[in-house]
C-alpha positions in Angstrom: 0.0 0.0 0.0 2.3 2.6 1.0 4.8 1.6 -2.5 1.7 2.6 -4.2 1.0 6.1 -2.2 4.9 6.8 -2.8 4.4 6.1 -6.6 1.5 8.5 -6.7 3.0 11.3 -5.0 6.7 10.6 -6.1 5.6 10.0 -9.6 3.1 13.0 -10.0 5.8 15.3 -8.7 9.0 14.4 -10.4 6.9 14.7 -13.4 6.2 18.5 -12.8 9.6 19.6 -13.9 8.3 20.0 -17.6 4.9 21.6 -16.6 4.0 25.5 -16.3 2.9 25.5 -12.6 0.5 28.1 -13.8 -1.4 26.1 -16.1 -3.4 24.4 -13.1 -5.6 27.2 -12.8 -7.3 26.9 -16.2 -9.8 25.2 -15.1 -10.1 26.4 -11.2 -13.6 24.9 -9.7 -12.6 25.8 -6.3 -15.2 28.5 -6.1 -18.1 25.7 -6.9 -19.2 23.1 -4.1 -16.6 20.6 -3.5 -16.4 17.3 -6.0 -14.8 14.4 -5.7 -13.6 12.0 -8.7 -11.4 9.1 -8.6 -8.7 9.6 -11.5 -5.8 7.4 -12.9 -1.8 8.6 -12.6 -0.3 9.7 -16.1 0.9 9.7 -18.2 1.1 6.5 -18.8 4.9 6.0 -20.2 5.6 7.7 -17.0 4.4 5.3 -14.7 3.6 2.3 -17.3 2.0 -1.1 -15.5 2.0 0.5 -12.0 -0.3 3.5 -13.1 -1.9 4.2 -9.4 -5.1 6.4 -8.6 -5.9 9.3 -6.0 -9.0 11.2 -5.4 -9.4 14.6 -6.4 -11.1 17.2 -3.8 -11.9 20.4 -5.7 -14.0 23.2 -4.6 -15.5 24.8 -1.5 -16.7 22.2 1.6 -20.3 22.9 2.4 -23.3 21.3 4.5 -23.9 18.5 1.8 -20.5 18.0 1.3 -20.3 14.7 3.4 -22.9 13.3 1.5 -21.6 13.8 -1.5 -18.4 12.5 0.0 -20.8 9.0 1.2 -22.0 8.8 -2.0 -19.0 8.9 -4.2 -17.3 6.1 -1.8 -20.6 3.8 -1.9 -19.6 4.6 -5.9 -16.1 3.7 -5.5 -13.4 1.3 -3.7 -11.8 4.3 -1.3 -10.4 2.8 1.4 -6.6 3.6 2.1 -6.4 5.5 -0.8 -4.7 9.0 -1.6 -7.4 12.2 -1.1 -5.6 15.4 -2.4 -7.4 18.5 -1.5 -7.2 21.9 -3.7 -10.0 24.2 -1.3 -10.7 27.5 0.1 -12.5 26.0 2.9 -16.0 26.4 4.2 -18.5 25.1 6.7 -17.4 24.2 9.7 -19.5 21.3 10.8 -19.3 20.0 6.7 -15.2 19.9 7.5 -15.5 18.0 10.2 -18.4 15.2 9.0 -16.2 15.1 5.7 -12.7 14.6 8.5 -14.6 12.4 10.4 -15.9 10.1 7.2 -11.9 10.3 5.3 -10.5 9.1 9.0 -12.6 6.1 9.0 -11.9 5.0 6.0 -8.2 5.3 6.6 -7.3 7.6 4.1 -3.7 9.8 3.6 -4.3 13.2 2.7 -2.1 15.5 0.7 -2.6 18.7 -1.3 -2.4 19.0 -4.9 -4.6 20.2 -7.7 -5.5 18.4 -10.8 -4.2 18.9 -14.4 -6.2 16.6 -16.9 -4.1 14.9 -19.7 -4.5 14.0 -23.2 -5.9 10.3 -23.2 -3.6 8.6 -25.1 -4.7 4.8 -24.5 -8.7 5.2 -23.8 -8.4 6.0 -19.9 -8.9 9.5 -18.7 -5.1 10.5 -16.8 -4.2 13.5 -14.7 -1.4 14.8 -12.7 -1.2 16.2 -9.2 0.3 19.3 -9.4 1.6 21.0 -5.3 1.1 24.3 -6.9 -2.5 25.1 -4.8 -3.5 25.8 -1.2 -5.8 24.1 1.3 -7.0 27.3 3.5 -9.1 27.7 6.4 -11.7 24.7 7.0 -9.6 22.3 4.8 -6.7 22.7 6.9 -8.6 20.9 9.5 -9.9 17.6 6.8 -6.1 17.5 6.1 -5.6 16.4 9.9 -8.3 13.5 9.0 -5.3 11.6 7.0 -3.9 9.0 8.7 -1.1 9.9 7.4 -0.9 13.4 5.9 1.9 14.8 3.4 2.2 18.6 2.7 4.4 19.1 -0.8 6.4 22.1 0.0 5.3 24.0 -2.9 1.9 23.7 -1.4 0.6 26.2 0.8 -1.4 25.5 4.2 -3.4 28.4 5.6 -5.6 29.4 8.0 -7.3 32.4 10.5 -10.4 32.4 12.5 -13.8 31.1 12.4 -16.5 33.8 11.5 -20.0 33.7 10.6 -20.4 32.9 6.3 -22.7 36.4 5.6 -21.2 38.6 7.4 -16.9 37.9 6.7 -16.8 40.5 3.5 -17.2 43.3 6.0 -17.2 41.5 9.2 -16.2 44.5 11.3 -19.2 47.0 10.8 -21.8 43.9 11.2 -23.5 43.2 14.2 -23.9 39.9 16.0 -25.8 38.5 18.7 -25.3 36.9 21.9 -26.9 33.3 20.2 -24.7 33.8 17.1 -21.3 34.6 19.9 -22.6 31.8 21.5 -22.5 29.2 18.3 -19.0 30.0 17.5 -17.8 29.3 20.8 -19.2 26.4 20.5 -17.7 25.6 17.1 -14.5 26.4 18.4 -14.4 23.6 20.7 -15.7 21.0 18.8 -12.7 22.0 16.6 -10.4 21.7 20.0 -12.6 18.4 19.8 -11.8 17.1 16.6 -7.6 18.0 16.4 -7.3 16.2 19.0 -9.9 12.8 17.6 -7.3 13.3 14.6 -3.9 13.1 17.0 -3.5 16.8 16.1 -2.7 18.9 18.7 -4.8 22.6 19.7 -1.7 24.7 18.4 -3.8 24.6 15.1 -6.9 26.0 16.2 -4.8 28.4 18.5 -2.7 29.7 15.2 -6.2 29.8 13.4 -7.9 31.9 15.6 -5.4 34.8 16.4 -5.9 35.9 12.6 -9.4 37.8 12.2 -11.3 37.4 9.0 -10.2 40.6 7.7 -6.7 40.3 7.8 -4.9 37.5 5.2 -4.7 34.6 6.1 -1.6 33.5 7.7 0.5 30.1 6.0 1.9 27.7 8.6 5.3 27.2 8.3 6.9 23.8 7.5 8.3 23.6 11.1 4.8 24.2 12.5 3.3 21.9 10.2 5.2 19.3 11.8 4.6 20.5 15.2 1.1 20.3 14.7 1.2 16.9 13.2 -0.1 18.2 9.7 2.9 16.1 8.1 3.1 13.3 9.6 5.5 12.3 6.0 8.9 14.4 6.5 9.8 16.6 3.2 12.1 14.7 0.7 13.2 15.2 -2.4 11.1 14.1 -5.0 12.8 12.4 -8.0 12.5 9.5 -6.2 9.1 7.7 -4.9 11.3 5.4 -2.5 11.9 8.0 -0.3 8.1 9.1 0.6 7.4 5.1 1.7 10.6 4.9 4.0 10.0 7.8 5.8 6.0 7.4 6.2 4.7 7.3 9.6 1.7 5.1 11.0 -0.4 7.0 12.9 -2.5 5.8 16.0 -6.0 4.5 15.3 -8.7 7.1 15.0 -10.7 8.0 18.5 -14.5 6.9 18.1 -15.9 8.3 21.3 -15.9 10.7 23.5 -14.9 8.6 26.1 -11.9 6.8 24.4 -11.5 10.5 23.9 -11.3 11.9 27.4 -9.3 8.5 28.9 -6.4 9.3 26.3 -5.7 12.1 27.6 -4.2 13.3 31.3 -7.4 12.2 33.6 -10.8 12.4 33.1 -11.0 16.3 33.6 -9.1 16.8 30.1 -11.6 17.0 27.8 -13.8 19.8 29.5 -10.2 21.6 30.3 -9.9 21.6 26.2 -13.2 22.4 25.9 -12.8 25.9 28.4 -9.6 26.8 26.8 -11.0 26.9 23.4 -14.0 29.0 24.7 -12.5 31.5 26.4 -9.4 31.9 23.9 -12.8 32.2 21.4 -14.4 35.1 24.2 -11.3 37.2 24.1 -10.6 37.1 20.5 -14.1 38.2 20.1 -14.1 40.8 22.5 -11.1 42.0 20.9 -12.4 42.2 17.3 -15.9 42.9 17.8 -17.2 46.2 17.0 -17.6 48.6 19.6 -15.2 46.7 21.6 
């Protein structure tokens, strides 16, 4: 399994050398609601008889984006395989039902954006190009991967939580005390959910110290590995060897709330996490708010 996740990756990216990073935003669906498709490694003189398969992510994550994601796997044998994720984010509780659902079918995440080939021998063939980002909400379905691998042309970034209709002038809305109250609460099922993934809270903490109005902030490669984002160390990548040597096996997935709260230090660990996140959550929003 993993000779076939370092032929994919190693493969796709050595190939890159004679392809205009710029030409993977031709056809740029990351503005539509995400899809998912299943495509074959090329081209095929490249990789001949050991051709392997990922599937492509594209596009912004949104309530129904877990079904669509149940659907295409009832559709498709998914398990183990490589899910490479080209978004701008989107709905919180969509990210994590869509984390939740890659996790349990064991699935190692990377980034990478799709350029369609020529088909050549009757089968459609693309190539996974590192030039793209995985921002806000899609930082946190990266953490689903059992293993997760961030190409270092690839970009990972991230800032706070804020309500959908209200980000493109966030500061002169107004919000109520139900709508504070809901993204406390998001923020620690978030605190929740990095640590279900064997993340740590460092993410969330990074994400929410950047308000919506400012750019987002990229994470660092040493923070990416601080936060268990890459769990596979950067290599170089003329060789596919390299990614399967240096992969790491990460624990199995948490199921429960109580396998949750007896992995960590005593039983009073999981409400702790839960305070921290909402009151980090309190003063960021008393700090940005209007009229604060």
């Amino acid at each position: 399994m993993r000779a076939q996740i370092a032929l994919i990756l190693g493969i796709a990216l050595s190939a890159l050398a004679a392809v205009d990073p710029n030409a993977a935003s031709a056809a740029d669906r990351r503005a539509q609601p995400m899809q998912f498709e299943l495509l074959r490694e090329g081209p095929a003189e490249a990789c001949g008889s050991s051709c392997g398969a990922w599937v492509s992510a594209i596009g912004v994550i949104t309530a129904d984006t877990p079904h669509a994601f149940e659907r295409f796997g009832k559709q498709h044998d998914i398990r183990g395989a490589v899910i490479a994720l080209d978004s701008g984010g989107g709905f919180v509780h969509g990210a994590l039902l869509l984390g939740r659902a890659i996790r349990q079918l064991a699935m190692i995440t990377t980034i990478g954006k799709t350029i369609d080939l020529p088909q050549s021998d009757g089968v459609k063939r693309a190539m996974l190009s590192p030039w793209t980002a995985c921002e806000s909400m899609c930082a946190f379905v990266l953490l689903a991967g059992i293993e997760r691998h961030v190409p270092i042309e690839a970009q990972v970034l991230v800032h706070d939580i804020w309500p959908g209709d209200r980000r493109n002038d966030p500061a002169e809305a107004t919000y109520s005390a139900d709508e504070l109250a809901i993204m406390q609460q998001d923020v620690a099922q978030l605190a929740q959910y990095a640590v279900e993934m064997g993340g740590t809270f460092a993410l969330l903490d990074a994400a929410l110290k950047i308000p919506p109005w400012e750019p987002m902030r990229q994470l660092s490669r040493e923070e990416l590995r601080a936060m268990k984002m890459a769990t596979i160390a950067d290599r170089p990548s003329e060789t596919a060897s390299t990614l399967a040597q240096q992969a790491t096996q990460l624990p199995p997935p948490l199921h429960s709330v109580h396998q949750l709260r007896h992995s960590t230090e005593g039983a009073g660990a999981k409400p702790q996490l839960e305070d921290a996140a909402t009151n980090i959550s309190v003063q960021r929003t008393l700090q940005s708010s209007p009229g604060r």
